[in-house]
N, C-alpha and C positions, 0 to 999 in steps of 0.2 A: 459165766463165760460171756463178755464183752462181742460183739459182733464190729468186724470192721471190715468194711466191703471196700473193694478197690476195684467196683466195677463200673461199666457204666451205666449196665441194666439192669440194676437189680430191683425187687420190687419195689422197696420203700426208699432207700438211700444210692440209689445208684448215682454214680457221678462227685458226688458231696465229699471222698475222700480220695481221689484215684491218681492225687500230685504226693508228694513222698513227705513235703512239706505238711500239708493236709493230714495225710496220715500219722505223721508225727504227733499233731496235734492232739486228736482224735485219740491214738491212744494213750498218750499221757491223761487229757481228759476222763478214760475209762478206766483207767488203772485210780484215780483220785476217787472219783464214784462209789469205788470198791469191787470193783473183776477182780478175779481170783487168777483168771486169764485169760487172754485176747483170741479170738478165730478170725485169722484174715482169709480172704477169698478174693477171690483174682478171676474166677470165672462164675459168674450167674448160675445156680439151679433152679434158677425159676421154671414153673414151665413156662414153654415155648422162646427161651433162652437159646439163644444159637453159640454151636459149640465153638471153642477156638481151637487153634494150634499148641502146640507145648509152647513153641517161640512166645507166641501173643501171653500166654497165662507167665511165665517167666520174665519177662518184660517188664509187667505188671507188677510182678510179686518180689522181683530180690530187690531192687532199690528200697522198697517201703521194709522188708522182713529185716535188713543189714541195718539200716538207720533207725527200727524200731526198738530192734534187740539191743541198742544203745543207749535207749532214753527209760523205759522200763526192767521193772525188778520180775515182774511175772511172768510165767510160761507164757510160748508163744506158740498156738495152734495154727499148722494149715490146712484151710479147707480145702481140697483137691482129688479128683477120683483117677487122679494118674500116677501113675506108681513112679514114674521118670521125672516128673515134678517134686512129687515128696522126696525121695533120694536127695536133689539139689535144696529142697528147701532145708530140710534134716540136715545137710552139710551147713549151712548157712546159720544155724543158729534155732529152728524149731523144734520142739522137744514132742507136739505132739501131729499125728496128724487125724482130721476129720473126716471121714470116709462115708461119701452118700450112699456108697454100693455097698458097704459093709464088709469090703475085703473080696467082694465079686463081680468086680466088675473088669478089675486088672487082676493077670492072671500072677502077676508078681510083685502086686502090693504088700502082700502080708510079709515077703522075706524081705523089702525093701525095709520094713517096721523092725523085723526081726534082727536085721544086720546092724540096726544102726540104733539098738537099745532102745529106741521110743515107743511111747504110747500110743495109743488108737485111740478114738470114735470108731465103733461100729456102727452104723445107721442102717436102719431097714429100708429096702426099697425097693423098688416092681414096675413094669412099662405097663400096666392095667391096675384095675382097681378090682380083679375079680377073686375072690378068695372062696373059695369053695366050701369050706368048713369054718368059716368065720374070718374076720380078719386079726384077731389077737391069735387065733392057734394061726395062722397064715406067718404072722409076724415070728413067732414062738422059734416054728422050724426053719426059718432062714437065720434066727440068731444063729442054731444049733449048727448047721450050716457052717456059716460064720467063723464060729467058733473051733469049729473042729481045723479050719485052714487055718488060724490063728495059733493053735496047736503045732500043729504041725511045721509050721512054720520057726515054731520056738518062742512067739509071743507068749512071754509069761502074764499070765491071766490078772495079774493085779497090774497089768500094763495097759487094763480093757474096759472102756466103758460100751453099755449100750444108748443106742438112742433109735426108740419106735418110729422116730420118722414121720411127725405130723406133716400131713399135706403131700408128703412123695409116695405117689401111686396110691391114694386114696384118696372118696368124694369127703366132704365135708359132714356128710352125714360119720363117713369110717372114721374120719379124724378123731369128731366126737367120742365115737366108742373110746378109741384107744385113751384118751383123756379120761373118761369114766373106768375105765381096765388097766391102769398103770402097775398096779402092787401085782398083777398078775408076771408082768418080767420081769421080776424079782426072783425066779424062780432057778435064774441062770448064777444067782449072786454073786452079779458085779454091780458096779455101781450104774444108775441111770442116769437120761441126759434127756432134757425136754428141751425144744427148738419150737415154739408155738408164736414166739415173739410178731406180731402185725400180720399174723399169715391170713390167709383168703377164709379159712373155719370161723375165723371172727369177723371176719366182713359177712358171711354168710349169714349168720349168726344175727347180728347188730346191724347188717345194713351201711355201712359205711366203710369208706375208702382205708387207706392201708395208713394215711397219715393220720386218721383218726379213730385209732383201733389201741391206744393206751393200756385204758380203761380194764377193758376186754382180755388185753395181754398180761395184766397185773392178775385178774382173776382166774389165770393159764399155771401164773407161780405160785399161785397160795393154791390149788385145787394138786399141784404136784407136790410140792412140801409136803403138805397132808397126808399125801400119799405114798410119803418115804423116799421121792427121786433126790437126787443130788446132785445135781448139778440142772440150773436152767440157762439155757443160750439167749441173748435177750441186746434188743438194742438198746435199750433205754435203763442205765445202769443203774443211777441215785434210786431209781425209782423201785425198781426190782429189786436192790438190796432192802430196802427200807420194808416192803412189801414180804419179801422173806424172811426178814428178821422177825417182822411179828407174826407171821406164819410159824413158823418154830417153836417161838414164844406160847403159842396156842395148843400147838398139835405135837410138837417133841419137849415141851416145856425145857428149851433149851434159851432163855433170856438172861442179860446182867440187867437187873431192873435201876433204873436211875432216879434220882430224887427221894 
C-alpha cells in the first residue's frame, strides 16, 4: 500500500503532495514502483496533529481522489475516521477505506462501509498507552470489538483487514512488542496490514529523524513478511517492493528466480 498524504503536516512528507497536480504525479509514480494500492489522507494522525473540519478534509481530498481515479488502474484507499468523509469519498470512486479507530470511533462508519460494498482497514487504537494485561491481548479484544460492529453491520469479513496500529496509542517500547507479536493477530483470520513506514519506533530505535529512517523501515517489511502479514503501508515503494520480494523468497519461498 503506497502512502500519499495530501497534507500539510504530516510527519515525513507533509506538504510535498497537497496540489492535485502533485498528487497526480505521485501516484502514478507509486503505482509504477509497484503498489498494489494507494492510501490517501487528507488529515494528519500524527500525534499532536490538530483536527480539521469535514469541509477542510474534503477540499483536500475530492480534487486529488477524482483526478487520481483517472490516471491509475489500482484501488484507491481513504484514510479517514469520519464516516461523512468516507460516504463522499466511496461516492467518488474509493473502493477501500482506512480506519484509524477501527470502526469505533464514528458511531456509523461500519454501515457507511456496509452500504456502499467496500472494504475496510480496521486499525487498532487508544487515547493511552496503558494496557492492562499486555498490549497484544489489549489489541486482540478491540479487533473482537471491531469486528463484531463490522458484523453487524453486514461487512462481509473478507471485506476486512486488520492492522495493530504501530505507534497509535503505544510507547515505542509497545510498538516493539507488537512487531515481535505479529502471527499472534492471526488468530482473527483476516488478512494483516503493517503501517511502520518512518515512524517515531524507528527514530527511537536508530536515533534518527523520520527522513532518515529508510533503512530501519525496510527491516519493519522483511520482519512482517516473515511473519505472515500481508499487506505493508509504506512510503517508499521501489524500495519496499524489492525488499518484500526477497522476503517471500526466503521465508514463503514464493520467487520466479531469474538468470
Amino acid at each position: 500500500m503506497g502512502i500519499l498524504n495530501l497534507t500539510p503536516d504530516s510527519f515525513f512528507d507533509g506538504g510535498r503532495h497537497n496540489s492535485s497536480e502533485k498528487a497526480e504525479l505521485q501516484a502514478i509514480r507509486l503505482e509504477k514502483e509497484g503498489a498494489d494500492w494507494l492510501d490517501l489522507g487528507a488529515e494528519s494522525s500524527r500525534p499532536g496533529a490538530s483536527i480539521i473540519s469535514e469541509e477542510e478534509e474534503l477540499r483536500r481530498l475530492l480534487p486529488v481522489l477524482e483526478r487520481v481515479c483517472g490516471v491509475v488502474r489500482i484501488p484507491l484507499s481513504v484514510d479517514t475516521a469520519k464516516a461523512s468523509v468516507a460516504k463522499i469519498a466511496l461516492a467518488a470512486g474509493a473502493t477501500w477505506i482506512n480506519d484509524i479507530w477501527g470502526l469505533q470511533g464514528d458511531a456509523t462508519m461500519a454501515s457507511v462501509v456496509a452500504e456502499a460494498g467496500a472494504s475496510v482497514v480496521i486499525m487498532h487504537n487508544q487515547r493511552d498507552t496503558l494496557y492492562p494485561d499486555g498490549v497484544v491481548l489489549g489489541i486482540n479484544r478491540f479487533f473482537e470489538n471491531s469486528l463484531r460492529l463490522a458484523d453487524r453491520a453486514g461487512i462481509p469479513s473478507e471485506r476486512i483487514v486488520l492492522d495493530p496500529g504501530i505507534g497509535f496509542g503505544k510507547t515505542a517500547e509497545q510498538s516493539l512488542v507488537v512487531l515481535r507479536s505479529l502471527r499472534e493477530f492471526r488468530v482473527f483470520g483476516r488478512p494483516l496490514l503493517v503501517g511502520a513506514s518512518r515512524k517515531s519506533v524507528i527514530g527511537h530505535v536508530l536515533d534518527l529523524p523520520a527522513a532518515e529512517r529508510l533503512e530501519g523501515s525496510l527491516v519493519t517489511t522483511v520482519a512482517a513478511v516473515a511473519a505472515g502479514v500481508d499487506v505493508v503501508r509504506v512510503h517508499d515503494v521501489q524500495a519496499h517492493v524489492r525488499a518484500a520480494r526477497m522476503a517471500d523468497a526466503i521465508y514463503r519461498f514464493s520467487s520466479s528466480l531469474h538468470g
